[in-house]
KOLTI-388644 format. One record per residue (C-alpha): x, y, z; residue in one letter. Coordinates in nm, 3 decimals, padded with zeros to 5 digits. Layout:
REM KOLTI-388644
PT       X       Y       Z resn
PT       X       Y       Z    A
...
//
This chain:
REM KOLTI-388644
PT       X       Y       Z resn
PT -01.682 -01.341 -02.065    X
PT -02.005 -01.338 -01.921    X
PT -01.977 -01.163 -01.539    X
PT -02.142 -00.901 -01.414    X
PT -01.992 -00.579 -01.344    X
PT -02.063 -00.339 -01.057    X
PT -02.010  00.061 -01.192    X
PT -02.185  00.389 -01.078    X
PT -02.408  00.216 -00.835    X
PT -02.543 -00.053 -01.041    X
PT -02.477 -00.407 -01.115    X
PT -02.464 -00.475 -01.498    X
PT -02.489 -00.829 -01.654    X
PT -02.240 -00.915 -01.931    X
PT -02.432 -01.210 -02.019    X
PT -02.753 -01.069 -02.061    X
PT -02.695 -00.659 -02.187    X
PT -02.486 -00.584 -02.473    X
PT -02.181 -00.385 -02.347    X
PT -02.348 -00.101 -02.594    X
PT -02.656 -00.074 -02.398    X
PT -02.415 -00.091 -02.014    X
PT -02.210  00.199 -02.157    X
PT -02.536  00.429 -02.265    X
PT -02.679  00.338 -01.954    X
PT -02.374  00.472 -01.776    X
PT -02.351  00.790 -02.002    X
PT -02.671  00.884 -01.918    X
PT -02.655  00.850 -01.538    X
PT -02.336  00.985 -01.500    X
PT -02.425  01.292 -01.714    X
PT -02.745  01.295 -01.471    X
PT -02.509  01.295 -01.184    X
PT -02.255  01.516 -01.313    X
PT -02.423  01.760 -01.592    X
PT -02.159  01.745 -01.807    X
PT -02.076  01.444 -02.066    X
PT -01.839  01.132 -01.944    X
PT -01.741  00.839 -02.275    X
PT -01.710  00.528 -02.076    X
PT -01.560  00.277 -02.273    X
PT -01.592 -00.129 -02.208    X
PT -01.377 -00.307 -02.333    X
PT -01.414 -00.750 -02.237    X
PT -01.098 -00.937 -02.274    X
PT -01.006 -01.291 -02.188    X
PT -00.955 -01.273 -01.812    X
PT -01.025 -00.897 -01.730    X
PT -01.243 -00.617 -01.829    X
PT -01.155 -00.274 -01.860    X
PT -01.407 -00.006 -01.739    X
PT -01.266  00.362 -01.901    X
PT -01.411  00.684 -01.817    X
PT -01.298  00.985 -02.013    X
PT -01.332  01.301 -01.839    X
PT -01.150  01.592 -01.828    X
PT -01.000  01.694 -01.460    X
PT -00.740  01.956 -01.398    X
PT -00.601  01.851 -01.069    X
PT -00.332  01.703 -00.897    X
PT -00.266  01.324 -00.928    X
PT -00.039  01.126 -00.626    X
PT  00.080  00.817 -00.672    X
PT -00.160  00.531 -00.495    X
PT -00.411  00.754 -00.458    X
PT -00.711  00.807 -00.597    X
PT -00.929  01.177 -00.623    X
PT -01.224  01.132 -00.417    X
PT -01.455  01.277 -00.657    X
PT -01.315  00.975 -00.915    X
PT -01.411  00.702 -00.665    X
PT -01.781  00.891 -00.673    X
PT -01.753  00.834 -01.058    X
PT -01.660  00.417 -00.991    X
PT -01.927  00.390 -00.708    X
PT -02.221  00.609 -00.752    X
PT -02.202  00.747 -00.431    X
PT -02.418  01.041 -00.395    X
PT -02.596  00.938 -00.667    X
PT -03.003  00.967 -00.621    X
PT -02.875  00.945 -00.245    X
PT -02.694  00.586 -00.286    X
PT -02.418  00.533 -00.064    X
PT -02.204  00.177 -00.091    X
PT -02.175  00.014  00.199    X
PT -01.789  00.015  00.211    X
PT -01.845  00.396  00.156    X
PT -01.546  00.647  00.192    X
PT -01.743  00.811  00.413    X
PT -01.684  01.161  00.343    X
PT -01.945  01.269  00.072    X
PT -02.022  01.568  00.294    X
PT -01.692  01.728  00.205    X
PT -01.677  02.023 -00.029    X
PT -01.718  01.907 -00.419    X
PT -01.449  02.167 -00.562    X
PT -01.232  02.094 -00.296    X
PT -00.982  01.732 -00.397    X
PT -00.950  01.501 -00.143    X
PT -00.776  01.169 -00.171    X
PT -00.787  00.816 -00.093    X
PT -00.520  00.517 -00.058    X
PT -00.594  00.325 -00.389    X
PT -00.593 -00.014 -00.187    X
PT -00.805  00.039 -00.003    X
PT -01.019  00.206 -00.255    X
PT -00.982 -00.088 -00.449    X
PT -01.040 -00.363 -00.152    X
PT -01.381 -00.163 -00.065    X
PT -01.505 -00.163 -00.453    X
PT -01.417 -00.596 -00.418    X
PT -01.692 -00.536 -00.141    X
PT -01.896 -00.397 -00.265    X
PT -01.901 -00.543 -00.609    X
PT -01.984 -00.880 -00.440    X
PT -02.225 -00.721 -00.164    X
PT -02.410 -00.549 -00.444    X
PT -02.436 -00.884 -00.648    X
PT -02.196 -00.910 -00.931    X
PT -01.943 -01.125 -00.954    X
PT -01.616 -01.153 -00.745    X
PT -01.329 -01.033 -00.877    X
PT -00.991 -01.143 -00.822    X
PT -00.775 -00.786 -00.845    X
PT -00.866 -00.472 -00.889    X
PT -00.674 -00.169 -01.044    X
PT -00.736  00.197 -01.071    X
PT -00.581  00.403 -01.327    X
PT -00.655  00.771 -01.294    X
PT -00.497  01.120 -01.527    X
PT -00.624  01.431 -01.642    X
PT -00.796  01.267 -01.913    X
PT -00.917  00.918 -01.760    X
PT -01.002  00.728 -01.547    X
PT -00.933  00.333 -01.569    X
PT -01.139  00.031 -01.385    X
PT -00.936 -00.325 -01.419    X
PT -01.155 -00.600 -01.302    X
PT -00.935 -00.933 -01.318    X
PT -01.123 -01.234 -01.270    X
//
């Protein structure tokens, strides 16, 4: 499948950069962002691609809802001062303090942005988030 993906603030073409290159890429701007190590896994299937951040993250997780800090991870906000423009709007809360999001409307605002920011539209969106990951489903 050749689309291009929007993740961390950038927009990544399938059709030109081997998914090996997109994930160290990612790594290395998340660990930037972050200082510690996050394994993003890619993974391109028929109609859908599957976006996987493993990271470790001893909090609380609520059904449709998403950690604000994880939608950081998905959009890059904050990130050498980028800020989507469907942001959530809050990056000036306290980082060791959890805040959370409705997960639709997380997910409408990444369709958004993924378009605004120039990859391709995507048809659903799903967010998968536990102590140990954190899942992006792009369905074209």
């Amino acid at each position: 499948m050749k689309k291009k993906i929007f993740v961390f603030g950038k927009v990544y073409d399938l059709g030109i950069m081997p998914t090996t290159d997109i994930v160290k890429n990612i790594e290395e701007r998340l660990k930037d962002y972050t200082g510690v190590e996050i394994r993003v896994l890619i993974e391109v299937l028929e109609k859908e691609i599957v976006i996987r951040l493993l990271r470790g993250l001893n909090a609380e997780f609520k059904k449709n809802a998403i950690i604000e800090q994880d939608c950081w991870l998905l959009t890059g906000e904050g990130y050498q001062d980028f800020r989507p423009i469907h942001s959530s709007g809050s990056f000036s809360h306290f980082q060791s303090c959890l805040y959370y999001f409705d997960v639709d409307d997380v997910c409408d605002n990444y369709k958004k942005d993924a378009v605004f920011y120039g990859a391709s539209k995507v048809r659903d969106v799903e967010i998968d988030e536990n102590a140990w990951h954190l899942n992006l489903t792009l369905k074209y």
